[in-house]
N, C-alpha and C positions, 0 to 999 in steps of 0.2 A: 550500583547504578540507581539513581534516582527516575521516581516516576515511570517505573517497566509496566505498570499496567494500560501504558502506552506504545507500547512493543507492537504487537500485533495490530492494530489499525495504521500504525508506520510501514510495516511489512506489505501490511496489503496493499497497501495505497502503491508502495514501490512496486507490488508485483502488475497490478494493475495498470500502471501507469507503463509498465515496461511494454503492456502487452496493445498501447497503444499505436504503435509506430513500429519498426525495424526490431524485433525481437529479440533481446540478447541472452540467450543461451543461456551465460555465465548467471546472471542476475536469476534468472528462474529457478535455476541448481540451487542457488544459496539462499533461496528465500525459500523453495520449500524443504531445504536441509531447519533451517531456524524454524518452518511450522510442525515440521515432524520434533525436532531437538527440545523445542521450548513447551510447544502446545500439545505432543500426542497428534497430530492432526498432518494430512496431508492437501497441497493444494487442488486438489481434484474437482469439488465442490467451486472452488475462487475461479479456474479456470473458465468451468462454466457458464457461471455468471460475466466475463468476459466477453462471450463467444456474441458476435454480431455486435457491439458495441461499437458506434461514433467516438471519433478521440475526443469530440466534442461534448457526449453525455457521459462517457468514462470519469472527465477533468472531473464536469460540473459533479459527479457520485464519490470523487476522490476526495474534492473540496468538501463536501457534506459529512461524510466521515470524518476527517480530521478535522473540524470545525466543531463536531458533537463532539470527540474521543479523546481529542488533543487540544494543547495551546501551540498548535501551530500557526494558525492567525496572530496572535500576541509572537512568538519569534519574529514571522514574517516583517510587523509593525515599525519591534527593535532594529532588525537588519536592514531596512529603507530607508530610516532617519540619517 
């Protein structure tokens, strides 16, 4: 797999994002199986930082992240054209 030191801001972002709206269980299971599996680390800390969160200030902190960590702006670009 190319570019895994992109892993972990992808993760977050999903777990983050999951924890905006309607909760799915499943998606939490498997994201902190992949932070324990990959990183030693559990989502306990992520959760927190969640907690009281607007889905509105969540986006914009998910946007921010993956904008600094990732070239997810540049997919997004390719996939609109």
């Amino acid at each position: 797999m190319r570019n895994t030191k992109e892993i972990q801001s992808i993760l977050t972002a999903i777990f983050c994002l999951n924890r905006t709206g309607e909760r799915n269980e499943q998606i939490d299971l498997v994201c902190d199986y992949a932070f324990r599996r990959l990183f030693g680390a559990n989502t306990n800390l992520l959760s927190l930082a969640c907690i009281g969160q607007s889905k509105e200030a969540m986006e914009q902190q998910v946007k921010e992240l993956l904008e600094k960590d990732t070239e997810f702006d540049k997919y997004l670009e390719e996939y609109r054209k």
